[in-house]
C-alpha positions in Angstrom: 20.4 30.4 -62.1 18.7 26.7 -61.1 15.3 28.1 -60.5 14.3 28.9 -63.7 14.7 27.6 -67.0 17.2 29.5 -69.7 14.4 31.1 -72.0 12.1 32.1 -68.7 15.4 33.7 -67.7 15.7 35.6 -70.9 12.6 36.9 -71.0 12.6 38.2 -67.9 16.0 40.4 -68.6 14.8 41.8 -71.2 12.4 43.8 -68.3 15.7 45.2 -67.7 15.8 49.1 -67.8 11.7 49.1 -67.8 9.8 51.3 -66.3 9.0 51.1 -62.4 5.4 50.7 -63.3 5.6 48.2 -66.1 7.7 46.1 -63.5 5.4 46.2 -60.9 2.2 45.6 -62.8 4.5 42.9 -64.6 5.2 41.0 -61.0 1.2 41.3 -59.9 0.2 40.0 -63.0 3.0 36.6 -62.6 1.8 36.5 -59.0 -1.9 36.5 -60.3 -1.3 34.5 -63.6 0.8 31.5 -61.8 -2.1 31.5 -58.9 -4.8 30.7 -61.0 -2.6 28.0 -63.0 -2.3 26.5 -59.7 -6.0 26.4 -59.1 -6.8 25.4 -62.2 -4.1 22.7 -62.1 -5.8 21.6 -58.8 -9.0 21.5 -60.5 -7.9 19.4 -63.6 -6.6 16.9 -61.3 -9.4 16.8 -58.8 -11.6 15.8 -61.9 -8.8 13.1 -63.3 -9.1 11.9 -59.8 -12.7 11.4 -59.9 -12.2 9.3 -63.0 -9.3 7.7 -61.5 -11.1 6.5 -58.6 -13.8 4.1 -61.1 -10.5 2.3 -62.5 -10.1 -1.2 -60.6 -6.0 -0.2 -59.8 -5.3 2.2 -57.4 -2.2 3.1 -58.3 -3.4 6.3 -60.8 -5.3 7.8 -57.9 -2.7 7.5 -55.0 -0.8 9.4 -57.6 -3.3 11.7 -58.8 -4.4 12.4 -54.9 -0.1 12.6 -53.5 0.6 14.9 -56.6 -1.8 18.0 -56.0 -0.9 19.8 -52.7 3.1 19.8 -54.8 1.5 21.0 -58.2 -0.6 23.7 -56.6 1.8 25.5 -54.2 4.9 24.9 -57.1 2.7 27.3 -59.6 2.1 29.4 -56.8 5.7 29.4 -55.8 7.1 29.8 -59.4 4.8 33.2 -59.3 7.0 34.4 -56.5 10.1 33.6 -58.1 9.3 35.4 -61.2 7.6 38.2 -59.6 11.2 38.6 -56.9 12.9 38.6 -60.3 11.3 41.6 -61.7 11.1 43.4 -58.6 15.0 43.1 -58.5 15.5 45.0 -61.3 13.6 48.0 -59.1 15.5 47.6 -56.3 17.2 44.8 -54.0 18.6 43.3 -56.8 21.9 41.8 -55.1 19.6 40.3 -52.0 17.1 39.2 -54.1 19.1 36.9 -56.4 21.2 35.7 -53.7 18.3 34.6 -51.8 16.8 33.3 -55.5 20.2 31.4 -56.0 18.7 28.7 -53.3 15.3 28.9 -54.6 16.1 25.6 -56.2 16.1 23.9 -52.5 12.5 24.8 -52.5 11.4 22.9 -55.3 13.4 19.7 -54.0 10.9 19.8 -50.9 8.3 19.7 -53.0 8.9 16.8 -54.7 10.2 14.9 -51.3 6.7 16.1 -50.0 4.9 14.7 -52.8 6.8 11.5 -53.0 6.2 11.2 -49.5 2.7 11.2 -49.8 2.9 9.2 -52.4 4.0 6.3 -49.7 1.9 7.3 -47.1 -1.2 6.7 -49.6 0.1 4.0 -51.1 0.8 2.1 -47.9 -3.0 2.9 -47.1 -4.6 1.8 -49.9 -2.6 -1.6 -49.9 -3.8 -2.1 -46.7 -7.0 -1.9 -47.2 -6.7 -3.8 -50.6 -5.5 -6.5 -48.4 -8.0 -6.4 -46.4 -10.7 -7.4 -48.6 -8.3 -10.1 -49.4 -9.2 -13.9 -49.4 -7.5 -15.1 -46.2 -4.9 -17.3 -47.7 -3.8 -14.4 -50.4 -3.5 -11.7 -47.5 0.0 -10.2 -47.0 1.1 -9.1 -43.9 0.7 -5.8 -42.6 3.8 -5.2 -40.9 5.8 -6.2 -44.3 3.5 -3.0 -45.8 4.4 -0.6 -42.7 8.1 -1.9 -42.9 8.8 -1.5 -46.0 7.2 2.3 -46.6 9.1 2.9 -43.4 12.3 2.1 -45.2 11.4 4.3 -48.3 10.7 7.1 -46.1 13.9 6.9 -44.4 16.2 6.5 -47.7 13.6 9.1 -49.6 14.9 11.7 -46.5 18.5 10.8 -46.9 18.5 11.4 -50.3 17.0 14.6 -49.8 19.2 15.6 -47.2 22.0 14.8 -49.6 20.6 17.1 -52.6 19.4 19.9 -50.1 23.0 20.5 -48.6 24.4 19.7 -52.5 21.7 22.6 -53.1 23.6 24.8 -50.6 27.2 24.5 -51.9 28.4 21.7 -49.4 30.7 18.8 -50.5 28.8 15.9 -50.1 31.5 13.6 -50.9 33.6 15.0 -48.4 31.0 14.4 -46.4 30.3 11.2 -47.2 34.3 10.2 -46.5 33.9 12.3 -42.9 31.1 9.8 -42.4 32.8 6.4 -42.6 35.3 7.4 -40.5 33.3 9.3 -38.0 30.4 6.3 -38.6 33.0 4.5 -36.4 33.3 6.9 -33.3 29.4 7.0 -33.7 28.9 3.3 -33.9 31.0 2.6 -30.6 28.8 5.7 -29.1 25.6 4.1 -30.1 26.1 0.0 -30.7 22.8 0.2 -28.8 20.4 2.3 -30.7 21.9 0.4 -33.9 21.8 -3.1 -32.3 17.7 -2.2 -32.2 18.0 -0.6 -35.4 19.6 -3.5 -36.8 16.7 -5.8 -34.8 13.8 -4.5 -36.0 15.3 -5.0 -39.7 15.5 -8.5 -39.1 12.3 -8.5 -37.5 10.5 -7.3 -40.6 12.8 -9.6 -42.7 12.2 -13.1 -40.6 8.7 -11.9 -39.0 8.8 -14.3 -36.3 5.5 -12.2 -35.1 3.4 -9.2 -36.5 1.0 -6.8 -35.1 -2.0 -8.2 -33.4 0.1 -11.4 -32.3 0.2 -12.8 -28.8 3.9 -13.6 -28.0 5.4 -14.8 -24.6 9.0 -14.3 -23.9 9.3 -16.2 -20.0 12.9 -15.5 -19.8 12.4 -11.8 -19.7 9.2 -11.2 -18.5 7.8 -10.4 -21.9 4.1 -11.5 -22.6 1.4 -9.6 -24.5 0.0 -8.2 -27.9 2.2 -6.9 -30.3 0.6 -3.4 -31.2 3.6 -1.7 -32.9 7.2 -3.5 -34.4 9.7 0.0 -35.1 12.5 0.8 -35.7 14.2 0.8 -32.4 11.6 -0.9 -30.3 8.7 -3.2 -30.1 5.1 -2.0 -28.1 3.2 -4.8 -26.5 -0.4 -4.1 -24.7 -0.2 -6.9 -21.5 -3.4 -8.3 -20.6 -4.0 -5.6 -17.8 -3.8 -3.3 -20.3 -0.2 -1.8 -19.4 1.9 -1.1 -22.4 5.2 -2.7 -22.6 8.3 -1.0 -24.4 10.9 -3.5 -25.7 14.2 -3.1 -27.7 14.2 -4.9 -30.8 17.5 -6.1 -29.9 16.2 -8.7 -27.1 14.3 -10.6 -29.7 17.5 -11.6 -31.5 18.8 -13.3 -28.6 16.1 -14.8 -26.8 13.5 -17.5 -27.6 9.7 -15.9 -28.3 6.4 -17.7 -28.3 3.9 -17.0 -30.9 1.0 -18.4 -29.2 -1.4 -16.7 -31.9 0.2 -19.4 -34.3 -0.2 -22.4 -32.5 -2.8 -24.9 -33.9 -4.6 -26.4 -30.8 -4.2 -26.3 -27.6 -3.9 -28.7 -25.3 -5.5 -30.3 -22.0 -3.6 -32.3 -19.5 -5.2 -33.1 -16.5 -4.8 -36.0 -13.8 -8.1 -36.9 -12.0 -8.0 -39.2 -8.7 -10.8 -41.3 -7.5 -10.9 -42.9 -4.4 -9.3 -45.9 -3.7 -12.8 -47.6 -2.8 -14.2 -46.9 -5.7 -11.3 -49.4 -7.8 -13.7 -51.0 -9.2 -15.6 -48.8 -11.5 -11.9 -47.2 -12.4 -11.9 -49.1 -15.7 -15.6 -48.1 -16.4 -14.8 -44.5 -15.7 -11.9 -44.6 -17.8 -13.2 -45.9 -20.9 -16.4 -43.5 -20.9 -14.7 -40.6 -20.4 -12.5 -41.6 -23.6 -15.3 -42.2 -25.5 -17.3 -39.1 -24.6 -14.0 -37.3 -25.3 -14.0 -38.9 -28.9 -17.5 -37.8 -29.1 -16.6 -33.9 -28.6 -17.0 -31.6 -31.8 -14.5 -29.3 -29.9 -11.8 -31.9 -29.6 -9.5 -32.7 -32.4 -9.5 -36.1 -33.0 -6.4 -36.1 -35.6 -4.4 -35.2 -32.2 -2.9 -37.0 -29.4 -6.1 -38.5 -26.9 -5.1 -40.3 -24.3 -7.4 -41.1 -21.4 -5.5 -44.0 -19.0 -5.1 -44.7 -15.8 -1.4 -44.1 -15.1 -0.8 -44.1 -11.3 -0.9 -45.1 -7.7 -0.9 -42.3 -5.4 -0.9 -41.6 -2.1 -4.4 -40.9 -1.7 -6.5 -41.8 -5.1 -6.1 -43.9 -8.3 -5.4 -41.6 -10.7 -6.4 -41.2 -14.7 -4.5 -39.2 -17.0 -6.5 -36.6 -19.7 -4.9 -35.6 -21.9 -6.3 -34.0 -26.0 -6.0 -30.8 -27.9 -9.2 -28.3 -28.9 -9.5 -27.1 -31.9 -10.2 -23.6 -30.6 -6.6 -21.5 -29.7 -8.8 -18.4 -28.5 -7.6 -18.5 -24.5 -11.5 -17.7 -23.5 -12.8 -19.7 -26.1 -10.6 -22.9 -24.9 -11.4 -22.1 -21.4 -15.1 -22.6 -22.2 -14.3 -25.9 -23.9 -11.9 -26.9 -20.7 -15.0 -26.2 -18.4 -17.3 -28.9 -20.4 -14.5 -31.5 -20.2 -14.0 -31.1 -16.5 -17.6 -31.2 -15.7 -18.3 -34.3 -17.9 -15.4 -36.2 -16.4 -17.0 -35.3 -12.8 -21.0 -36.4 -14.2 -19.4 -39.8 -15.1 -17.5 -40.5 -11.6 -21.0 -39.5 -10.3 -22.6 -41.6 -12.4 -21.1 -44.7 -11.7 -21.6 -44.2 -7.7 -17.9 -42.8 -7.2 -16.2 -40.1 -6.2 -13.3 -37.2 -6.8 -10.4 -38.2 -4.3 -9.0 -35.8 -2.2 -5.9 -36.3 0.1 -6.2 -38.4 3.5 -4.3 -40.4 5.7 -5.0 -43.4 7.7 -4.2 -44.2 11.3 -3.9 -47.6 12.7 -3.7 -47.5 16.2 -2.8 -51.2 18.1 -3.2 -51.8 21.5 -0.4 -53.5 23.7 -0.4 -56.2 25.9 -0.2 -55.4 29.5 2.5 -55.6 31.4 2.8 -58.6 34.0 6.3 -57.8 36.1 7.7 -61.1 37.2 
């Protein structure tokens, strides 16, 4: 018998041949006994918790806090088993054991349900740990959600495995079947293993985590990464629509992490007339110095202000510098100031913004004098 230990098991046959009283009062008494172990149990560790939670690592209470629920119910649960036990010897005897025989499966889901809240804690607690991080000793978030993700998943294999070992199947037999089935089910779903298989690397290479701005032009794909699973990647586009793509497309198209760039740029090309040629140079060389003067413009970048062209209808100057600011709105705002203090100096020097015309000569011809 796996569900007790051998002298709990000897003890209890020597109930054998008792009286139907004794039994009964002996079962009410296990059921009473091993429910207030589990409520004192429950207390003792609500206390050590207490305690636990003054201590500068949060390890001891994650395990304190995942441990309880388990400890409480197993108590509770062993009362049962011994109280079945004794109540067999009344009656039932043959169903009761046989039903007690794969009592052992029960106490496997209780320690898969407290090692699974062990992770699910965990994973909180180093996320917010993290969060009061210093900025350049932060980890990444979806490295934390990956990885409990992935000690979730082989936690419930290896359950699996010892809950179907619990209940007399060959699990090496079944682990042969699977390799050669695994075959007939790859070929059946090369898709749902292909995003499988591209969310790994996405956790392993992280090209982009949750909260990033990515733009995939190719496919269409643009928006905030608010999820990165195990099949498939949510994005929020900006009019708020969520977007549901297989982690697979990321391995074999190029992405845009526009939350990681560094600056961004302007590149503009202003015209002014071609009556106004010349107060060009004037124009251009102010606007390059009020440019260098610009706390919002990052000097260590490319600035070029020159006048590069002649078009059809204007004399045109090219702008062209990085902000320091990569928030879109933010470097919108700083676009707006540029574009209005290039117009205040054309102003200011008694020209004007080109726009397109076109010039018509007409020429009158001589009369004509027959002969």
């Amino acid at each position: 018998m796996q569900y007790l230990s051998e002298p709990i098991i000897e003890k209890l046959n020597q109930f054998a041949g008792a009286s139907d009283l004794l039994l009964l009062t002996a079962a009410c008494a296990a059921l009473v006994f091993f429910y207030l172990v589990g409520y004192l149990l429950k207390r003792l560790l609500l206390r050590l918790l207490v305690h636990a939670k003054n201590n500068a690592s949060w390890w001891d209470e994650v395990l304190i806090e995942a441990i309880i629920p388990p400890i409480r119910f197993g108590a509770r649960i062993l009362g049962i088993i011994i109280a079945a036990k004794l109540i067999g010897f009344i009656a039932f005897s043959e169903s009761i054991n046989r039903v007690l025989a794969y009592s052992g499966g029960v106490y496997l889901l209780l320690i898969g349900w407290a090692l699974m809240r062990l992770i699910r804690l965990a994973e909180e607690q180093a996320i917010a740990s993290n969060n009061q991080r210093a900025a350049s000793e932060k980890r990444d978030h979806t490295t934390i959600a990956a990885l409990a993700k992935l000690l979730r998943l082989v936690l419930l294999l290896i359950l699996v495995l010892l809950l179907l070992q619990q209940f007399g199947a060959d699990v090496s037999g079944l682990v042969a079947a699977g390799g050669i089935g695994g075959l007939a089910i790859g070929f059946a779903a090369k898709d749902l293993l292909a995003n499988f298989f591209g969310g790994i690397l996405l956790y392993m290479e992280r090209p982009f985590q949750v909260g990033d701005w990515i733009r995939a032009p190719s496919h269409g794909v643009e928006g905030t990464v608010e999820d990165i699973g195990m099949r498939m990647t949510r994005l929020r586009t900006f009019d708020q629509r969520p977007l549901y793509v297989p982690n697979s497309i990321f391995t074999s198209i190029p992405v845009e992490n526009a939350t990681r760039m560094f600056n961004r740029r302007i590149n503009i090309s202003v015209g002014v007339r071609y009556d106004d040629a010349g107060s060009v140079k004037t124009i251009v060389d102010e606007v390059r110095r009020k440019l260098l003067d610009m706390p919002d413009i990052d000097k260590t970048r490319s600035l070029i202000v020159n006048f590069n062209d002649f078009a059809p209808s204007s004399l045109d100057f090219l702008v062209y510098c990085f902000t320091h600011a990569t928030d879109f709105v933010e470097f919108h705002g700083i676009k707006e100031k540029v574009l209005f203090m290039i117009m205040e100096v054309i102003e200011k020097h008694g020209a004007s913004i080109a726009y397109p015309t076109s010039t018509v000569r007409l020429s009158k011809e001589p009369d004509y004098e027959p002969h």
